[in-house]
N, C-alpha and C positions, 0 to 999 in steps of 0.2 A: 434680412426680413424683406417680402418684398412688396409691393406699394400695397394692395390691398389689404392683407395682413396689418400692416401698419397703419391704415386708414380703419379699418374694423377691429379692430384691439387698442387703440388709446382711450382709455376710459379716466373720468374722473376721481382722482386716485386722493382716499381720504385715511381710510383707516390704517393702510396699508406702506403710508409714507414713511420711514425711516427718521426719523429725528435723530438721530446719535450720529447719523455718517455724514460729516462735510460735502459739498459740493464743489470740486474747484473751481473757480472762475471763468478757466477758459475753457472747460465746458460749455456753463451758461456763453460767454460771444460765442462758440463756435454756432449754440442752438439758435443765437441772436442773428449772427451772421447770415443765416439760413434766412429767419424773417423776417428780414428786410427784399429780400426777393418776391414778397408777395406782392398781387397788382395795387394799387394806391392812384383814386382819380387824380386826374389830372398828373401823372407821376408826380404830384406832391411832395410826397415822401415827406411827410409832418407828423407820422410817429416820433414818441421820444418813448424812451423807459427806462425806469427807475429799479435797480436792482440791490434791495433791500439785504445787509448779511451783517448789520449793527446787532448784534441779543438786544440793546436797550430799544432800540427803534423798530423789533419786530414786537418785541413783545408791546409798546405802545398800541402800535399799529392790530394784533392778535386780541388786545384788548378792547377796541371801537369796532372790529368786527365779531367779537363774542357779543356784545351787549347788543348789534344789529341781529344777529343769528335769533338770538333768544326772544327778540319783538318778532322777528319773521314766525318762529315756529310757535309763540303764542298768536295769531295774527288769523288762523285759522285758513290763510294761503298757502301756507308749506305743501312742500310735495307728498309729508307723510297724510296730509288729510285731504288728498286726493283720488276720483276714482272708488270709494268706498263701495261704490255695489259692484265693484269686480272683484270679489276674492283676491284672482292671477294678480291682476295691476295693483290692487291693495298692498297686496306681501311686496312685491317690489315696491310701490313706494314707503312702504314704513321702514325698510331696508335703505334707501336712499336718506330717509330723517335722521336713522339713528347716525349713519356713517357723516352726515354733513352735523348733526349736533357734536359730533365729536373733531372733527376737523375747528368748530368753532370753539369749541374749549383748549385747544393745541395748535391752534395758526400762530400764536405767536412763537413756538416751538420750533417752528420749521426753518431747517437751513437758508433755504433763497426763498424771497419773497418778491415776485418780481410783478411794477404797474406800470403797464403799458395806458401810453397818454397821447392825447393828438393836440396838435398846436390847431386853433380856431383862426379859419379864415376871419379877416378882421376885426379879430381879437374878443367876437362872443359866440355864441353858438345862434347857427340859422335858423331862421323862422319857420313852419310848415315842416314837411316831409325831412329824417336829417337820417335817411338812408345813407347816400354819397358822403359823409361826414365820415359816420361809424362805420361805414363798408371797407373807408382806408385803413382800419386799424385793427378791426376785428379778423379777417385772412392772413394777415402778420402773427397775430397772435394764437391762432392755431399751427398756424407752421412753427411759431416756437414749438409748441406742447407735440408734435406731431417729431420734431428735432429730437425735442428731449425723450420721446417714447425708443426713438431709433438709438438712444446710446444709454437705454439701461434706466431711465427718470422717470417718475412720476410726477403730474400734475394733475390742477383740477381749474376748470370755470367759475370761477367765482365775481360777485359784486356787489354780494351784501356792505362790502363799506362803505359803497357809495354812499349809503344815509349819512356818513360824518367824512364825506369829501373833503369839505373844507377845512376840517380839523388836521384831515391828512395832509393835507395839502402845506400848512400851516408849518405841521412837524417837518415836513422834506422841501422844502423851501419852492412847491411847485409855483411857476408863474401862473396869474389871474388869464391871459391868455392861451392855457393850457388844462385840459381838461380831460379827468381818469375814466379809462373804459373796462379795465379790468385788473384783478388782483390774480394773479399765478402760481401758487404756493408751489414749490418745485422740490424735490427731494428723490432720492434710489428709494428703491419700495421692495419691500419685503415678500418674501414667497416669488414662484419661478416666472410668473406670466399673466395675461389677461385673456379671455377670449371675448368673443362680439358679443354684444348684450343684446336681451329678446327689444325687438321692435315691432310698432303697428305693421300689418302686411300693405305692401307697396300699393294694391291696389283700391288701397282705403284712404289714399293722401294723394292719387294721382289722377289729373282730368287731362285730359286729349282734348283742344282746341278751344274748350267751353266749360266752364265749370259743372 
């Protein structure tokens, strides 16, 4: 596959995830392996993750993000009730509700459930602006998903469990100086392929020198 290709075809992969087929391990480090090569201020390197393959701890876990999913899409934020006076952007996101309503009733179904987490400069989260924070951890964590695309995986974006962090936190013994930036649902996915999804045209999100 080659970079582009692989940069414009990993999609957020929900419906499509395989639940019955294991994932071996060394798979996931090899995708892990990958990123950790991503840049990290300060080369810090204060990612940590959590890679979730207990049935009893995902399905925990599948359960405090169902019950967050289900306030989101009552909530009247969801992406399905977005965009309503565009027909086009309408059908795509209610397309987008139903496929994330359903990953949220099956998250804890899924083979690897992988959270990536960042250790807190002195030990809580900075004040003001906490770009440089989440910057080290979030290009880690697409290069996982960007790994797992290159050998056959499906993943998706997710954070709705932030709302019961601490609970999670609680179940998997994370330390109070350590703080989750995302949830990975990882799985083989069904059917041959993805192609690039419709986006806004470039010239509607691009300014030259000045806004």
């Amino acid at each position: 596959m080659m970079p582009d290709e692989l940069l414009t075809t990993t999609r957020s992969v929900r419906k499509r995830l395989d639940l019955t087929r294991p994932v071996p391990m060394d798979v996931v480090r090899e995708c892990l392996e990958i990123a950790l090569q991503a840049p990290t201020g300060g080369n810090r390197q204060s990612w940590q993750w959590i890679v979730v393959t207990d049935p009893d701890l995902r399905k925990t876990i599948g359960d405090y993000y169902g019950r967050s999913l289900r306030a989101y899409m009552q909530s009247g934020a969801s992406a399905g009730s977005l965009f309503q006076g565009d027909p086009v952007r309408a059908a795509t996101q209610q397309r987008v509700s139903e496929s994330s309503a359903y990953l949220g009733e099956h998250m804890g179904d899924v083979p690897v459930l992988l959270i990536g987490c960042i250790a807190l400069p002195g030990g809580r989260l900075p004040e003001g602006n906490q770009a440089g924070l989440w910057g080290s951890l979030l290009p880690a964590a697409w290069s996982y998903m960007l790994a797992a695309r290159a050998r056959g995986l499906g993943t998706a974006w997710t954070t709705l469990h932030l709302a019961y962090e601490s609970e999670i936190a609680e179940l998997l013994g994370i330390p109070a100086d350590v703080r989750q930036g995302v949830l990975v649902p990882t799985a083989y996915y069904t059917g041959d392929t993805f192609r690039p999804a419709p986006r806004r045209p470039l010239d509607d999100v691009l300014h030259l020198d000045r806004w």
